[in-house]
C-alpha positions in Angstrom: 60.9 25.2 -114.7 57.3 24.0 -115.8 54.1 25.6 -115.2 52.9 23.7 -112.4 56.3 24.7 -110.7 56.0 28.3 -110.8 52.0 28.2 -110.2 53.0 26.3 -106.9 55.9 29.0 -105.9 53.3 31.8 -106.6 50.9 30.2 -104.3 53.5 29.6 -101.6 54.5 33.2 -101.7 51.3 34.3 -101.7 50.1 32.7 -98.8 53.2 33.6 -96.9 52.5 37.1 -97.7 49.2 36.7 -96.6 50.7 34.9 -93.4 53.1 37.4 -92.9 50.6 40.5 -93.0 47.9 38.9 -91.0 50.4 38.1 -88.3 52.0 41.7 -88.5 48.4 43.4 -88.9 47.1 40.8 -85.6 50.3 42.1 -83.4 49.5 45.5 -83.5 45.7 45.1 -82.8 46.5 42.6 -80.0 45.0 43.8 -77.0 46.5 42.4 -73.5 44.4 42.5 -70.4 45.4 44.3 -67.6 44.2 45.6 -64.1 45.0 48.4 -62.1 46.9 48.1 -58.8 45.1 48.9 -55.6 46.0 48.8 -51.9 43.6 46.6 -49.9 44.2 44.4 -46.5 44.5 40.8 -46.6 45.1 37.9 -44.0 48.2 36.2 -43.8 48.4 32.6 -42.4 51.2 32.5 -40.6 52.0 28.4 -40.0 54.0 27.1 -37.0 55.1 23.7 -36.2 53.3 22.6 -33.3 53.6 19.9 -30.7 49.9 18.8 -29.5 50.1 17.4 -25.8 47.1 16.5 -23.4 45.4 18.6 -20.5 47.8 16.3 -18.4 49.2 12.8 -18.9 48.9 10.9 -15.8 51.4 8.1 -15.3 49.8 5.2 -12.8 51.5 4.1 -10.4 50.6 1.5 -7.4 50.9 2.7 -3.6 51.6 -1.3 -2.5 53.4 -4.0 -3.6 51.4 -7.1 -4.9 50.4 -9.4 -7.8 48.0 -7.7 -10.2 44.7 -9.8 -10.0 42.9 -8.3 -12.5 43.1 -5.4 -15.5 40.1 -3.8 -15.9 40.6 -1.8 -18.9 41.7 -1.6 -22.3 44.4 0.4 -24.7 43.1 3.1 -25.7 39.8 3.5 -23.8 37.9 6.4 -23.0 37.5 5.9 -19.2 36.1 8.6 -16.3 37.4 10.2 -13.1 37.2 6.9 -10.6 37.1 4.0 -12.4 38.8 0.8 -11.6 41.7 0.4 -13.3 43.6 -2.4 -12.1 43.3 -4.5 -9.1 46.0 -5.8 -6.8 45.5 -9.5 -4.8 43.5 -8.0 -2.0 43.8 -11.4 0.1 47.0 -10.1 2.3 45.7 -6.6 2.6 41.6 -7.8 4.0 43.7 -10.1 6.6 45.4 -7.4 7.6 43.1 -4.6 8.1 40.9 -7.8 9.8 43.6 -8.1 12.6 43.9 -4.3 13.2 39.8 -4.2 13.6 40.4 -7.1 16.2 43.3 -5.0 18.0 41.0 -2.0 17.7 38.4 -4.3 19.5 41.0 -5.3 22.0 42.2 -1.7 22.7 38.7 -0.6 23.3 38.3 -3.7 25.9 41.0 -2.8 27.5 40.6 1.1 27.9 37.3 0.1 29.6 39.6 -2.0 32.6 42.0 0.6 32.7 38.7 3.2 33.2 37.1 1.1 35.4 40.1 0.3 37.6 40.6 4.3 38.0 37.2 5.0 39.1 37.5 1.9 41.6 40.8 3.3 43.0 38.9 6.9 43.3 36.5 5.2 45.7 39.1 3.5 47.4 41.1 6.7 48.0 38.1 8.3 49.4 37.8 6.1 52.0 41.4 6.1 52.5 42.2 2.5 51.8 44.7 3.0 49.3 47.1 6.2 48.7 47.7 8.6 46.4 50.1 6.8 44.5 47.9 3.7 43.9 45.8 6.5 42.3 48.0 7.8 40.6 49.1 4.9 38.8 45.4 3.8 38.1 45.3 7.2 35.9 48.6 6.1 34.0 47.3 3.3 33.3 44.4 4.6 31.7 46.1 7.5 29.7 48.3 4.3 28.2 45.0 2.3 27.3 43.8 5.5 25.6 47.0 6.1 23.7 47.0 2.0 22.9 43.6 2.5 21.3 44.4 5.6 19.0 47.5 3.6 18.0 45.1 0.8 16.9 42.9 3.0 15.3 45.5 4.6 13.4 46.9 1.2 12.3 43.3 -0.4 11.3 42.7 3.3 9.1 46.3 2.6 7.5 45.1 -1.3 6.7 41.8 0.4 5.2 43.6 2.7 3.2 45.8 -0.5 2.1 43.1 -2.6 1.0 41.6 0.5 -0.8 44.8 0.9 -2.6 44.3 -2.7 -4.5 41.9 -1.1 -6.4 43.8 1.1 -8.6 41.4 4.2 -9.9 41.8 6.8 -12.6 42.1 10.1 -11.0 40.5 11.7 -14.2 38.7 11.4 -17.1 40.7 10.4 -20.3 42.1 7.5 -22.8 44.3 5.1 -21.3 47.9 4.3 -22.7 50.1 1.4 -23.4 49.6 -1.5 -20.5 52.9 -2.9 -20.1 51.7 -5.3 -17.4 49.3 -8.0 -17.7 47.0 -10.2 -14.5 50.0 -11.7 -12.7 52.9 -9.4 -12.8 54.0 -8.4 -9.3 54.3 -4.4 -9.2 54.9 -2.1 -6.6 55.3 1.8 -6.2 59.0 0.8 -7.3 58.2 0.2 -10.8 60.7 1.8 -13.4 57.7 1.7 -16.0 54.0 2.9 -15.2 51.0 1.3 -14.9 49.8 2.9 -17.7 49.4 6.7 -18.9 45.5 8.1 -18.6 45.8 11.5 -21.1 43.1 13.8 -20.3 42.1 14.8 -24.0 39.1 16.9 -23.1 40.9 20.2 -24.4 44.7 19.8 -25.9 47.7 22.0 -25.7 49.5 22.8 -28.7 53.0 24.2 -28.2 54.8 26.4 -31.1 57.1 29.2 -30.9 57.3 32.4 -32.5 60.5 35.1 -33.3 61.9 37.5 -30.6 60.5 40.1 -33.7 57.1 38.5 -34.0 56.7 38.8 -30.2 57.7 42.4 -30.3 55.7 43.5 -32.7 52.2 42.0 -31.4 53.7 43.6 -27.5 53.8 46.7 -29.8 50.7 46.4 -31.5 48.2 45.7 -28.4 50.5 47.0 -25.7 51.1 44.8 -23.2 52.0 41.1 -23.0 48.4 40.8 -21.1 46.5 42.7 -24.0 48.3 40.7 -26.5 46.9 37.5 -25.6 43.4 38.8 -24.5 43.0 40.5 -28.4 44.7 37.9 -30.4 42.8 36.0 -33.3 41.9 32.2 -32.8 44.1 30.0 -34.4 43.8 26.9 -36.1 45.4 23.9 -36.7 46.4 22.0 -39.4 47.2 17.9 -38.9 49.9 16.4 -40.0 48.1 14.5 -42.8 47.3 18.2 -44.0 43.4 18.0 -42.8 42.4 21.2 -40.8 40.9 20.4 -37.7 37.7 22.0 -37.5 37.6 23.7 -34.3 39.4 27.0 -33.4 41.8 27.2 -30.8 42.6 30.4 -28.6 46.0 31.7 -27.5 46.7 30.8 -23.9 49.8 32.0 -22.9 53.1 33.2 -24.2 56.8 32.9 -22.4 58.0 35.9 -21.5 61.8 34.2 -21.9 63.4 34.6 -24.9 65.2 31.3 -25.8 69.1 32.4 -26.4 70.0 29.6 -28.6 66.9 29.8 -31.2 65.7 33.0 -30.2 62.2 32.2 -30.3 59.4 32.4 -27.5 58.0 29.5 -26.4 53.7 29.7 -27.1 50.5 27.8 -26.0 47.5 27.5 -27.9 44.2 25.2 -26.4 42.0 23.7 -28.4 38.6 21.8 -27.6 39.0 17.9 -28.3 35.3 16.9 -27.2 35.3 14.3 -30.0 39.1 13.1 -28.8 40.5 13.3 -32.6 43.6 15.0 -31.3 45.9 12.5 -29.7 48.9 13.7 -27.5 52.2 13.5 -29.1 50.4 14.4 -32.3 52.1 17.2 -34.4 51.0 19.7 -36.6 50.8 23.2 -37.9 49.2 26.3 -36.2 48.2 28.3 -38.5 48.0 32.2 -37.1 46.2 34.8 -39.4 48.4 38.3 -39.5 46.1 41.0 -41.2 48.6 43.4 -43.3 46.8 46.4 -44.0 46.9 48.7 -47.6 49.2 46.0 -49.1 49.3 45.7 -52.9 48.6 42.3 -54.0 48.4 40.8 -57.8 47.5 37.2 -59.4 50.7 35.8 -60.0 49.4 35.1 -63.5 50.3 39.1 -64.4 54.2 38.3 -63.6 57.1 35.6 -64.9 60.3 34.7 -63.3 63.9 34.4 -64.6 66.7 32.6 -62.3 64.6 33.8 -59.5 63.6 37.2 -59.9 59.9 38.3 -60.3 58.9 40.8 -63.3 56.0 42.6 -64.0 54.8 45.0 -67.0 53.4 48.1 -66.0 51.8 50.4 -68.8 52.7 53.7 -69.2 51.2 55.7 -71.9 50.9 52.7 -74.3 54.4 51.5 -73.5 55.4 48.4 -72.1 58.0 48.6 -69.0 59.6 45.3 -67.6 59.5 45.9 -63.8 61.4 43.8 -61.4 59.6 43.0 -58.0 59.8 42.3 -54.6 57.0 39.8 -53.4 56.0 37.3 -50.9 53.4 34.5 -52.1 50.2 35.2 -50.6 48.4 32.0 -48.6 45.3 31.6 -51.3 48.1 30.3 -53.7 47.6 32.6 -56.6 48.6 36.0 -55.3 51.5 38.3 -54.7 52.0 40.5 -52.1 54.1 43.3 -53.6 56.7 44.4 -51.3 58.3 47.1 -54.0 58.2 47.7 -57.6 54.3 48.9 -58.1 52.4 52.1 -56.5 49.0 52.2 -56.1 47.2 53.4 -59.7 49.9 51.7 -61.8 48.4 49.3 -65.2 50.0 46.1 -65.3 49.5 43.4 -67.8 47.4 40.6 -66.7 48.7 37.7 -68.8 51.5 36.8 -71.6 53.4 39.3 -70.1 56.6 37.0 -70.7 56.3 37.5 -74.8 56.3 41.5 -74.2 59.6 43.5 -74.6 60.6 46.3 -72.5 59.4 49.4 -74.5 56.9 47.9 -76.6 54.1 49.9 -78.0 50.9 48.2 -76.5 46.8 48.1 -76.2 45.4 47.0 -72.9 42.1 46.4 -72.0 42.0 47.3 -68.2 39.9 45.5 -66.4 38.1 45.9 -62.4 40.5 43.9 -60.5 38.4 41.5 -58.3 
């Protein structure tokens, strides 16, 4: 072996010694840092699947059979209570309520005979000309004439109502559907497809539906049904391309029927849709906040996982013990809710807790848990 081979090997193990004590020498004055745990209350977000619906989805429907003269609207137009939707060929329907004016006319024409030929027999009787019979049938005759003129009347108000009918109105305010029939098509109140659908969008329902348990315990907590929903949180919603939308929403009503085959309750939430971003048949998530009160919750940071399970490392008179938790992710997406494992005053080690061993000798730096 020449000099330059053994000068190298001494400088290798030297160095390693070096290495070797500055790593044993950096392990023991490692300090890990660590936080105290605390009970505090937090808000849950519970989040439902919702179905968003309308105030109420009219379907239109003609009262009279006809050709459709004209469309008056557009898909997907904001339109208000009374305006024209569609209009129906009003040429057979002004030629009729002009011929029951005309019998109105002739009814009236001829209740004035029928009048005038009673008070003529009245005279007549007086003077005994004619008898009680010829009377008689003079009043019958006018009674008839009135009862032909209300029937005329009643026929011309039906043709009115007919021709009034051709012009097909929206009964409220809302955004107008599909329009499966264009000028031309002959519709009547037969149809087997509307019109088209007017959704009033001014405020939307959103359905969800919540556990037999979940409605018991809210019963429990305000109690009564009534209660319940007058105390409940607003709610929000969350779209379905994960946007919130930004106004609240308020409980409405909740079934009191328990559904047997899912054993949920069936739950109505309203939300104001001033702006008309909702859209019926949208879906969604409600997302209800549940306060849990004097909860331990930790960054998920101060644990690690193995095939599922969740440890911790509390610190107990400079010892290191591996703890094995029970936890439920909290909604911010960096927290633990600690169902069992910690108490309240327990040190845990805030991070590289998976490179400690159970039993370790170990320095923490504890710090105010924010």
């Amino acid at each position: 072996m020449n000099n330059v081979t053994v000068g190298l090997a001494l400088l290798a193990g030297s160095f390693f010694a070096v290495s070797c004590g500055n790593g044993t020498y950096a392990e023991q004055e490692q300090e890990y840092p660590a936080i105290i745990a605390g009970q505090s209350d937090v808000t849950i977000e519970d989040a439902f699947t919702a179905v968003i619906e309308g105030r109420q989805d009219v379907e239109i429907y003609p009262q009279l059979s006809g050709k459709i003269s004209k469309v008056c609207i557009k898909e997907g137009q904001q339109i208000k209570q009374g305006q024209i939707l569609f209009v129906i060929d009003q040429v057979p329907y002004q030629a009729a309520l002009r011929m029951a004016t005309a019998n109105v006319h002739a009814a009236e024409a001829g209740l004035k005979t029928a009048r005038l030929e009673r008070d003529s027999k009245k005279e007549l009787l007086r003077e005994n000309v004619i008898s009680d019979y010829e009377l008689q049938t003079a009043e019958n005759s006018l009674l008839a004439a009135q009862a032909a003129l209300e029937q005329a009347q009643a026929q011309e108000i039906d043709a009115r109502n007919n021709l009034s009918y051709t012009e097909i109105k929206s009964p409220v305010d809302g955004v107008v559907g599909v329009l499966p029939y264009r000028t031309g098509a002959l519709v009547s109140s037969q149809i087997a497809q509307p019109l088209t659908t007017v959704s009033d969008n001014s405020e939307m329902y959103v359905y969800f539906s919540i556990s037999e348990k979940q409605l018991q315990d809210m019963i429990g907590q305000y109690g009564s049904m009534a209660e319940a929903i007058a105390n409940l949180p607003e709610v929000s919603l969350k779209l379905s391309n994960g946007r919130k939308f930004k106004s609240p929403g308020k409980i409405e009503t909740i079934s009191g029927v328990i559904n047997p085959q899912t054993g949920t309750a069936s739950v109505k939430a309203v939300f104001p849709n001033k702006e008309g971003l909702l859209l019926s048949g949208n879906v969604g998530n409600v997302i209800f906040p549940n306060v849990e009160k004097g909860v331990i919750a930790i960054p998920q940071s101060a644990t690690y996982e193995i095939q599922d399970k969740v440890y911790a490392v509390k610190v107990t008179d400079g010892k290191a013990a591996v703890t094995q938790l029970e936890v439920s992710r909290y909604n911010d997406g960096h927290s633990f809710l600690v169902k069992s494992g910690l108490a309240v005053g327990d040190t845990i080690v805030l991070e590289g807790t998976a490179t400690i061993q159970d039993g370790q000798d170990i320095k923490v730096n504890t710090q105010e848990k924010e």
